[in-house]
N, C-alpha and C positions, 0 to 999 in steps of 0.2 A: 500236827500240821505236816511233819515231815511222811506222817504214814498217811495223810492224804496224799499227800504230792507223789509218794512210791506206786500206789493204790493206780492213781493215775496212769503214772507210765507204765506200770506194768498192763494198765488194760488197753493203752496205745499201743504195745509194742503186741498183744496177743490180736487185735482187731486189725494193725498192718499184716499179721502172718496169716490170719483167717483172708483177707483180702488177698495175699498172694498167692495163698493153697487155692485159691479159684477162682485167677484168671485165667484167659483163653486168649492166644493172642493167635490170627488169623492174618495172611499175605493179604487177601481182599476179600472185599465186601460182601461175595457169593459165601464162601465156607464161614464168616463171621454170621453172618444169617442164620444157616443152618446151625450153628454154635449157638448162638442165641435163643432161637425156638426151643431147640432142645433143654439147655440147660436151665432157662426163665430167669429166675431171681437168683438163682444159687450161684450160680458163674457172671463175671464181669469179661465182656467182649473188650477187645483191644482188637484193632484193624489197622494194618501197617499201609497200605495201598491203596489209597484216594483213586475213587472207580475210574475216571478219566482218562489214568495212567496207561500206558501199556505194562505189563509186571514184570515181563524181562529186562523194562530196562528204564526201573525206576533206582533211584539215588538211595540210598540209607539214608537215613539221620539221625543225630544224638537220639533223638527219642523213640525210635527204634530200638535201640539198644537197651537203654531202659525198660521200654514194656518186657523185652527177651529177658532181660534180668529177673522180673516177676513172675513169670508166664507159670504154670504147673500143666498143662499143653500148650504147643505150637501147629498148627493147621495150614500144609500150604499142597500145593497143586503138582508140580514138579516143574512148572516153568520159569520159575524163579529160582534163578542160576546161586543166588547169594545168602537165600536160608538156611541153608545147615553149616555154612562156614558162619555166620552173625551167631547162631547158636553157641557152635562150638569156642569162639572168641569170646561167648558171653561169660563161657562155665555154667551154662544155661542147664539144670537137673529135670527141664523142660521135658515129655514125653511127646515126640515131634513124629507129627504122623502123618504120612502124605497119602494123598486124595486125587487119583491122578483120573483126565480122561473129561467129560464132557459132563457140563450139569446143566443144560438148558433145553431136558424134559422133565414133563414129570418121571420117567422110568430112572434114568440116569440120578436125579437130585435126590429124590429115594434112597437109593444106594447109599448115598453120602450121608445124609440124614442119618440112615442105618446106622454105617462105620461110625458115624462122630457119637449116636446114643449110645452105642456097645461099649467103646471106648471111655466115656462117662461112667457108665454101667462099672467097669472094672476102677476106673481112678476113683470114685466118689460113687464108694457103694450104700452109702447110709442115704443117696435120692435117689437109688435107684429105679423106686415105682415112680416119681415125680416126673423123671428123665423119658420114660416109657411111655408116662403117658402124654409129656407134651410134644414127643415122636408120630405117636397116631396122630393128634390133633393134626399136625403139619402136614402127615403125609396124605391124610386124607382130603387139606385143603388143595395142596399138589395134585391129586386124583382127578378132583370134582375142575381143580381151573384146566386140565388134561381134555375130561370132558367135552369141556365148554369148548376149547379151543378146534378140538376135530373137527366136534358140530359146525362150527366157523367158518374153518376152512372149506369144510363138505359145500356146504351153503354155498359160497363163493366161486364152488368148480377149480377148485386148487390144481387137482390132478390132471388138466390140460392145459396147463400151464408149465413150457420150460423156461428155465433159468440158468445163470451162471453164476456161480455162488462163491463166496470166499470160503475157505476150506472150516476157518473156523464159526462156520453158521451153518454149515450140510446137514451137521444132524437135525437141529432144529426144523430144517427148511425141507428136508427129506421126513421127518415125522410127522409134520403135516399135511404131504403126501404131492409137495411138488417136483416133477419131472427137473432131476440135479442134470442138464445137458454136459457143462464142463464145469471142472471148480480149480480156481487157484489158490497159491501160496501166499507167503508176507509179501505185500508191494514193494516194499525195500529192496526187495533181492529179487524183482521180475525188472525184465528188461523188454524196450520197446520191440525187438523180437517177439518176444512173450505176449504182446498186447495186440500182435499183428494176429498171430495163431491163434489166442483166444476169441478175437473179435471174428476171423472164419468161422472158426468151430461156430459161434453163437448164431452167426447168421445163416450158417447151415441145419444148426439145427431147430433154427425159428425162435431163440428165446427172446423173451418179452420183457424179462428182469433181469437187471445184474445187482446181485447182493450183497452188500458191503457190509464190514466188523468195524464199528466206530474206532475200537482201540485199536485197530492194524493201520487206521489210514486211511481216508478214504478217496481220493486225489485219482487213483490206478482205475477204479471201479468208476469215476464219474467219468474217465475216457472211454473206456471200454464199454461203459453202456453208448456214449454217443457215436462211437466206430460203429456197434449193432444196430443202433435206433432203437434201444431198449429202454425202459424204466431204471432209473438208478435209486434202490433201496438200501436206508441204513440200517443194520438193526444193532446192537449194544449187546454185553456178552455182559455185563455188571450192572446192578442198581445202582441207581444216582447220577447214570453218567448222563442221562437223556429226560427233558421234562418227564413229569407223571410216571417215574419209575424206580420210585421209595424203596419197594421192596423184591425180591426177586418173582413174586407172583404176579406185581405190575407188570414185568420189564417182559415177563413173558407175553401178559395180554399185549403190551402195545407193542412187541414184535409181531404178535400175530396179526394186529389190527391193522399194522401200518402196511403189511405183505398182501390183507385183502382188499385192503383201499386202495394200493397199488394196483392190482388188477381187476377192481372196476370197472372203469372204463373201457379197459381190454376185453372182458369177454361182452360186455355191455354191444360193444364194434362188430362180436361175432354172432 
């Protein structure tokens, strides 16, 4: 009996170290994705930052700390001022890898993809072909929704179409080939100065949309379209934060869906 019960815990205590050697704890739900895809079954995602949030200036919490405690990677972006001090207060032996810069193309989320399978690649080299190949699969679904979305836009007449865009949606909203007239900064830190100059610039230079980032706020951008007489569009930088946008290949379609429904009607006029 007692060598059952040893038998026991020793295979509890080797099945919590195999579950710790391969978790992935990720700042948000973007790089948790790409973590996911990649690793499939062999790695357990852990996501610190509920999509809604802004990530600069989300709260810790105990369990926070906890997943840090388990992690064997940490995945964050660089705009999260408080990851590598949680780390370092964990005694986290975590290998913490940051991911910086823009992932809402297919070019751009690629990359990342890349970094985070290479990365696998060297931590957990016994999946390495596992890892490799569920990198294609994704990058090629990334390509083909790429595709699909130019096609879209093209269809649409994107490219006479300007805009004023929050800085962090340009890429996006420039890869799809609409004229970026002005773009601004966090709302927070723009002042109605700021919202006088913008809304010239836009009427000057005819824009039709002003494009808002759910997680900055979107308050600054529903004025500034009505100073213009423009369309005021939200789009999401994370899944989950907006209906129908599960996954990061949703959030892409229905950003792009939403920016040509939006103009519609507009070239429909011309």
């Amino acid at each position: 009996m007692k060598r059952v019960a040893l038998c026991l815990v020793v295979g509890w205590l080797f099945v919590g170290l195999t579950v710790g050697a391969t978790t992935i704890v990720s700042t948000h739900a973007v790089l948790g994705e790409f973590a996911q895809q990649v690793g499939g079954e062999v790695v357990e995602v852990v996501t610190i930052i509920p999509s809604g949030f802004c990530p600069a200036q989300y709260d810790l919490s105990p369990s926070d700390l906890t997943a840090v405690l388990d992690a064997s990677v940490i995945l964050y972006s660089g705009f999260e001022p408080w990851i590598e001090t949680l780390a370092d207060a964990a005694g986290s032996k975590a290998v913490v890898l940051q991911l910086p810069g823009e992932w809402n193309t297919p070019h751009t989320a690629t990359a990342k993809v890349e970094a985070i399978r290479d990365l696998f690649v060297e931590r957990f080299p016994e999946n390495a072909d596992q890892f490799a190949t569920n990198a294609r699969t994704y990058i090629e679904e990334l390509q083909q929704l790429g595709d699909r979305l130019l096609d879209l836009a093209e269809s649409a007449g994107v490219g006479d179409v300007a805009v004023v865009c929050m800085e962090w949606q340009t890429e996006f909203v420039a890869w799809l080939g609409f004229d970026i007239a002005e773009r601004y900064g966090i709302p927070a830190k723009l002042s109605i100065r700021d919202l006088i100059d913008l809304a010239d610039a836009g009427r000057g230079a005819g824009a039709q949309l002003v494009i808002d980032n759910l997680q900055s706020g979107v308050n600054f951008g529903a004025k500034l379209a009505r100073e213009i007489g423009a369309v005021h569009v939200t789009l999401s930088n994370f899944p989950g934060a907006m209906p129908s946008t599960a996954t990061v290949l949703d959030l892409l379609l229905r950003n792009a869906e939403a920016l040509c429904s939006a103009i519609e009607p507009l070239t429909q006029e011309d």
